[in-house]
C-alpha positions as CSV (number, residue, x, y, z in Angstrom):
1,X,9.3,-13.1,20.3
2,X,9.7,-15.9,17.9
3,X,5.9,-16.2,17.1
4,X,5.4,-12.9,16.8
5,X,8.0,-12.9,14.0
6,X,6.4,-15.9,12.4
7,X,3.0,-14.4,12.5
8,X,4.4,-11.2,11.2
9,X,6.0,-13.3,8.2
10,X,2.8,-15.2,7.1
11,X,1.1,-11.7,7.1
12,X,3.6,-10.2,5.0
13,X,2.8,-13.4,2.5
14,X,-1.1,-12.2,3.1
15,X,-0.3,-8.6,1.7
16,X,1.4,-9.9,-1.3
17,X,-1.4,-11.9,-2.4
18,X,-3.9,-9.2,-1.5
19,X,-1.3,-6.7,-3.8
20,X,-1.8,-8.9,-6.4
21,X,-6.0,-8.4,-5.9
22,X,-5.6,-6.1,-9.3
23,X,-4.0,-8.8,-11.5
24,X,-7.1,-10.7,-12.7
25,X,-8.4,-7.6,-14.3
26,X,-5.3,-6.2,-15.6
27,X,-5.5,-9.8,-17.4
28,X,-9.1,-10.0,-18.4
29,X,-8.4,-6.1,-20.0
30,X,-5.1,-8.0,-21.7
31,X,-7.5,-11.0,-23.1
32,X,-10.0,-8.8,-24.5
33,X,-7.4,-6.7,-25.9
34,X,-5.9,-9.9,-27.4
35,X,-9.4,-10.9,-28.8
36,X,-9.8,-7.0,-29.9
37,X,-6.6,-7.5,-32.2
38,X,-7.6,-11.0,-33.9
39,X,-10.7,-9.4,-34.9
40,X,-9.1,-6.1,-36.2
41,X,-6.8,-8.9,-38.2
42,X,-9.9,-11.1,-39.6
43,X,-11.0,-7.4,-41.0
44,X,-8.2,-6.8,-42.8
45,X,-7.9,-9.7,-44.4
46,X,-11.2,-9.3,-45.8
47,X,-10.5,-5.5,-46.7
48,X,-7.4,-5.6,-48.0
49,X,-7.6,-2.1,-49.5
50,X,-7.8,-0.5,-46.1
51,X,-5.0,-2.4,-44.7
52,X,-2.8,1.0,-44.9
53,X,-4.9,3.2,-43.2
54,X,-5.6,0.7,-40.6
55,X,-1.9,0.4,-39.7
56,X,-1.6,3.8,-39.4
57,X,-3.6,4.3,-36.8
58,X,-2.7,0.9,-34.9
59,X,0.9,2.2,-35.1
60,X,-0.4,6.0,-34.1
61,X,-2.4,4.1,-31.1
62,X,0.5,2.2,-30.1
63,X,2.8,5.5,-30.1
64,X,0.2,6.5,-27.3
65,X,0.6,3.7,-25.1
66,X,3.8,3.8,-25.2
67,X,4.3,7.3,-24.5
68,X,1.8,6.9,-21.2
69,X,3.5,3.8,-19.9
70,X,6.6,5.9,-19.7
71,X,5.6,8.7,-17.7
72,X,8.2,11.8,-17.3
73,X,7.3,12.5,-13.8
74,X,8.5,8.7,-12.1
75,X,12.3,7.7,-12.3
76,X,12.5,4.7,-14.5
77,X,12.9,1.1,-13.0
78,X,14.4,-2.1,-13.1
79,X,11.1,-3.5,-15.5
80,X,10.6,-0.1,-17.6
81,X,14.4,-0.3,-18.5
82,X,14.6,-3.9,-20.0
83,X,11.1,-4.7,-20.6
84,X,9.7,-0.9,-21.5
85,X,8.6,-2.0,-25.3
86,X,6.7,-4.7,-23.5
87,X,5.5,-2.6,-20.3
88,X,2.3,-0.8,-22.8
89,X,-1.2,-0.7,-22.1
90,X,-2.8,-3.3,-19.3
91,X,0.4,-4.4,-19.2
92,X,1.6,-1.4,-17.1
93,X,-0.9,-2.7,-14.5
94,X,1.5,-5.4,-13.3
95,X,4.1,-3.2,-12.0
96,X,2.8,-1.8,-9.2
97,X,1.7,-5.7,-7.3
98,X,4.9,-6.9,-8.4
99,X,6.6,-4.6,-6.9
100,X,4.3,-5.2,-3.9
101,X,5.4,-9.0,-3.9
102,X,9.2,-8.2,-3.9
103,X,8.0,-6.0,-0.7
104,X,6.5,-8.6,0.8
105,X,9.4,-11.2,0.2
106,X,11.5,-9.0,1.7
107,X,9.8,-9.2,5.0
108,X,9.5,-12.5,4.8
109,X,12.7,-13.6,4.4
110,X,14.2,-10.8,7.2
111,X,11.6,-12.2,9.5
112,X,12.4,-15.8,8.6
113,X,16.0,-15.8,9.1
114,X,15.7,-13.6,12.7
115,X,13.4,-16.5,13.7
116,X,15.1,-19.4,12.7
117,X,18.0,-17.6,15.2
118,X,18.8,-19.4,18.4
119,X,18.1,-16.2,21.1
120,X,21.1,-17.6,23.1
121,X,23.6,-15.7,20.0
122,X,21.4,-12.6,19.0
123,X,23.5,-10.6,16.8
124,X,22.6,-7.0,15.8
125,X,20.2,-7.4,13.0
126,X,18.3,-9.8,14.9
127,X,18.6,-7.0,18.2
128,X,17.5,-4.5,15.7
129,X,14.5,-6.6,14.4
130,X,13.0,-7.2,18.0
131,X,13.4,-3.8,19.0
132,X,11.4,-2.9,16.3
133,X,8.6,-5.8,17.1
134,X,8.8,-4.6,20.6
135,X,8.4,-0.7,19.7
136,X,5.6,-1.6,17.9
137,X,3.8,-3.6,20.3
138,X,4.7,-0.8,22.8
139,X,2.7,1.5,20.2
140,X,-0.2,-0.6,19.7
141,X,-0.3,-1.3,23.7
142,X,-0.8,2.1,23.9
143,X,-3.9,2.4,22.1
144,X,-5.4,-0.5,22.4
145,X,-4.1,-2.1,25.9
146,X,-3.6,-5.4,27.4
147,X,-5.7,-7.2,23.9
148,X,-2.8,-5.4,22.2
149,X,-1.0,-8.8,21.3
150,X,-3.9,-10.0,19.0
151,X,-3.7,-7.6,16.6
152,X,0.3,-6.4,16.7
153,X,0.9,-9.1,13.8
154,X,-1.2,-7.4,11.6
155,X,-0.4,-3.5,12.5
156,X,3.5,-4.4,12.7
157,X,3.1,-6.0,9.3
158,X,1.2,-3.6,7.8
159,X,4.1,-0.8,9.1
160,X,7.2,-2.8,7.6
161,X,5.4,-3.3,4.3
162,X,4.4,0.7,3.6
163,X,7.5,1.3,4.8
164,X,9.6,-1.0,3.1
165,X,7.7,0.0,-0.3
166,X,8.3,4.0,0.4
167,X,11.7,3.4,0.6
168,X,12.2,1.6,-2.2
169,X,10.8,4.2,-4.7
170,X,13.8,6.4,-3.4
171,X,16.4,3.1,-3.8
172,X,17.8,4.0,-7.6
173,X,15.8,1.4,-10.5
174,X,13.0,0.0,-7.9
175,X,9.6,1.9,-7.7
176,X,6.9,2.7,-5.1
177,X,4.1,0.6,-5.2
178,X,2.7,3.1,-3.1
179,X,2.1,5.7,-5.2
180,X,-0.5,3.7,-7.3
181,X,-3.8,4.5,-5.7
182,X,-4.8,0.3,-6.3
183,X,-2.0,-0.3,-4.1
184,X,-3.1,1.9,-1.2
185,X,-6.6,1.6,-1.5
186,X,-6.1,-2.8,-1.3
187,X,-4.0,-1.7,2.1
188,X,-7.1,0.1,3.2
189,X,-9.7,-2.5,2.5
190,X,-7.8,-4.9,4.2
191,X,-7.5,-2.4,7.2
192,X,-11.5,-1.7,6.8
193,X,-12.5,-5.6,6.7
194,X,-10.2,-6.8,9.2
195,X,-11.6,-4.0,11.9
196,X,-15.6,-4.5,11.1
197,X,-14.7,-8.5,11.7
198,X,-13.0,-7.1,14.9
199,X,-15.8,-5.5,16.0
200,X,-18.9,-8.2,14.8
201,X,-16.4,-10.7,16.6
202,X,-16.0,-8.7,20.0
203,X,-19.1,-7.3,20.1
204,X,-21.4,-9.8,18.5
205,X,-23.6,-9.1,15.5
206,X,-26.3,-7.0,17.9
207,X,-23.5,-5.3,19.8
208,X,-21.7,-4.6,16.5
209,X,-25.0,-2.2,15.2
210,X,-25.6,-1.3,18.5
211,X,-21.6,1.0,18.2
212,X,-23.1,1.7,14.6
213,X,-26.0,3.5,15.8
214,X,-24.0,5.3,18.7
215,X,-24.0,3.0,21.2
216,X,-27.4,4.8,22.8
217,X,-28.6,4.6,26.1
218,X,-31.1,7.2,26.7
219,X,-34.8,7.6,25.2
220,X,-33.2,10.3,24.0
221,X,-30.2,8.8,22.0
222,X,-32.7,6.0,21.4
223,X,-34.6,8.4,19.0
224,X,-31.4,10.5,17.0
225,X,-30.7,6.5,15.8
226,X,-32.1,7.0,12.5
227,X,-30.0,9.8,12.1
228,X,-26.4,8.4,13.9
229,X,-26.6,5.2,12.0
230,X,-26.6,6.2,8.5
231,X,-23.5,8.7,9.6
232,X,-22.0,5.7,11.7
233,X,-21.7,3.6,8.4
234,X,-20.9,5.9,6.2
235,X,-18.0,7.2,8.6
236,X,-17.1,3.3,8.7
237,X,-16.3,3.6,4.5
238,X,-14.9,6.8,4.9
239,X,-12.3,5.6,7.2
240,X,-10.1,3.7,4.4
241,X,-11.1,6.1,1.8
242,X,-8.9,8.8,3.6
243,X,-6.2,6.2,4.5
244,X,-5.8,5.4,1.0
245,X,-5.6,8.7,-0.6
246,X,-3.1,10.1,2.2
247,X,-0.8,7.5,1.8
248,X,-0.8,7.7,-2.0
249,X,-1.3,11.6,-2.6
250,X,2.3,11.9,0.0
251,X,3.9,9.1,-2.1
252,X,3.3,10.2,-5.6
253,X,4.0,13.6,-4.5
254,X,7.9,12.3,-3.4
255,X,8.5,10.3,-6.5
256,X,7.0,13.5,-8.6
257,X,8.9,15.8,-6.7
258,X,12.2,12.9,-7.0
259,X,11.7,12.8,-10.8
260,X,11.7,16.6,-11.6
261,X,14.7,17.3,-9.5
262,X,16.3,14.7,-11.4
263,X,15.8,16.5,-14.5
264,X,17.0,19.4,-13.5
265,X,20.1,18.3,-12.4
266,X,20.8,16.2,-15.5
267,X,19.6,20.1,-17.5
268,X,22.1,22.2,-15.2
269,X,25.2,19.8,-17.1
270,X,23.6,19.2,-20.4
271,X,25.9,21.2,-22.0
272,X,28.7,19.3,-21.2
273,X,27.1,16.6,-22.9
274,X,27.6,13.9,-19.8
275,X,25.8,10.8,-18.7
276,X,24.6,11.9,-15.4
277,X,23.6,15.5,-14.0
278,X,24.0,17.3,-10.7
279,X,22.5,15.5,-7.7
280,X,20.8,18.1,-6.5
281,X,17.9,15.7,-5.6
282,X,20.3,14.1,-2.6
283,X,18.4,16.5,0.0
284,X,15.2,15.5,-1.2
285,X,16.2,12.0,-0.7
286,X,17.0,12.8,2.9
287,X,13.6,14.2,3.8
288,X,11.8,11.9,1.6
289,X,12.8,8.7,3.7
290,X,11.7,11.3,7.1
291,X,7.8,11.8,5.1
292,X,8.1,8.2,4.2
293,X,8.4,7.0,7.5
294,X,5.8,9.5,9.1
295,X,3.1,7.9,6.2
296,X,3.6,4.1,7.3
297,X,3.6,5.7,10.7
298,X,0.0,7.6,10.3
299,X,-1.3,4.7,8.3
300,X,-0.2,2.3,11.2
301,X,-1.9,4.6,14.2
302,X,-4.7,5.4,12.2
303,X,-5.3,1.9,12.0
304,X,-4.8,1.1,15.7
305,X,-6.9,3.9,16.2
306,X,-9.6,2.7,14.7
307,X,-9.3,-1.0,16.1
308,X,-9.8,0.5,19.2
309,X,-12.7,2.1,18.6
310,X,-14.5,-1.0,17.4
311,X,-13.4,-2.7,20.7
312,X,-15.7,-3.1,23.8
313,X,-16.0,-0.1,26.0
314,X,-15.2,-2.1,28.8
315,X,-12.0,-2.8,27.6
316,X,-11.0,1.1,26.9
317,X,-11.8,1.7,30.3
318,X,-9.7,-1.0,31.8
319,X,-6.6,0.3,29.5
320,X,-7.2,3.9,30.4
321,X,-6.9,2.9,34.2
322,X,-4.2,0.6,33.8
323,X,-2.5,3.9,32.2
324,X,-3.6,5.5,35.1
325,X,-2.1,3.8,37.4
């Protein structure tokens, strides 16, 4: 059990840096900008008698960032409350793997302290840890078989960080990295590369386009292969695409729906002129942590799902017998 923890943990580190995939461009967009400004500076030194008009619509530009890096429909954060001025333009684009990476330390750092636990003294966090490592191995055993143990560390990773990142877009001043589209769609092409080297690895590079052309066997199957393999690989991208835009289409939804009950609660007491409104979002809360769970839940099988697929068909056959037995 202590491995799997371990290898659980170093994954979780593997996520945070594959969160943070979207950071070199955010900054290459932030130096251009930067480059953008020092020329818009060199001009107006020259033409000083424009220097008035060109203000006006620097300021009437900046308005507009501004106004779109606070949106209306997301609760505020930890960041947009004392850094908001700041949080404008490409910088906005940080949030979201930052987030990510507090995610990710989290895991670690649960993971690392259950491991670093002598098993003789277990108390009930680390009881409650292993019985979540065990009911997902049971899960992934389930779908996959025996070979199940080789890839739990990455499917129970990937699990505890959409999970832990749902939650903590319903946790008051912390956001959802989830419900950037970047986020989900990195979580996907890490699902989509890791099961094509699954399958070139188990299968070999001439058994891997044999399952891409429909594993045929007949003269017959032998001759719709021109057709199968085109649908085979694009089936193959198609795969994450719809992982990534369930995950992040559920997620915004909550925090949207979050937001705007918010609102109306803070509206229903706005005449009394108060600080905070009626929690009438509580409810909400409630079933959002139920949808939030079933999401990391989908995204995990799905992924398991699709693992098992690219396997050997020997090895399905010997699972579905153990099963039977």
């Amino acid at each position: 059990m202590t491995s799997k923890l371990k290898r659980l943990t170093f994954l979780a580190a593997a996520l945070a840096v594959l969160a943070f995939a979207a950071l070199p461009a955010a900054a290459a967009d932030e130096a251009h900008g930067d480059a953008h400004a020092t020329a818009e500076q060199h001009v107006v030194a020259e033409e000083h008698a424009a220097v008035e008009e060109h203000a006006a619509v620097e300021e009437h530009a900046a308005a507009g960032e501004h106004a779109e890096a606070h949106d209306p429909y997301h609760l505020p954060n930890f960041i947009s409350i004392f850094w908001g001025d700041r949080l404008t333009g490409d910088r906005a684009a940080y949030l979201d793997p930052l987030f990510s990476a507090i995610a990710a330390l989290v895991i670690m750092t649960v993971l690392l302290r259950v491991a670093s636990r002598p098993t003789d003294e277990p108390s009930r966090f680390h009881v409650a840890i292993e019985m979540l490592v065990d009911g997902l191995y049971g899960l992934v055993e389930g779908a996959i078989g025996p070979s199940a143990r080789r890839y739990t560390p990455y499917l129970g990773t990937l699990f505890m960080f959409i999970l832990i990142n749902n939650f903590m877009g319903l946790v008051p001043f912390l956001h959802a990295s989830t419900s950037s589209i970047n986020t989900t769609v990195s979580l996907a092409l890490c699902t989509f590369l890791y099961v094509q080297f699954i399958g070139i690895k188990e299968n070999g590079p001439l058994g891997y386009l044999h399952h891409l052309a429909g594993s045929p066997r007949s003269g017959l199957e032998w001759g719709f292969v021109p057709l199968m393999f085109p649908l085979h690989v694009l089936g193959e991208f198609i795969k994450p695409l719809s992982l990534s835009l369930r995950l992040f289409g559920n997620i915004m939804g909550e925090d949207k729906l979050l937001a705007v009950f918010v609102v109306l609660g803070a509206g229903m007491l706005s005449f009394a002129h108060l600080p905070f409104g009626l929690p009438i979002q509580v409810p909400i809360m409630f079933l959002a942590m139920l949808t939030s769970t079933i999401q990391a839940l989908v995204f995990t099988l799905l992924s398991t799902i699709y693992i098992a697929l690219m396997l050997p068909h020997g090895e399905h056959e010997h699972a579905a017998a153990g099963h039977g037995h």
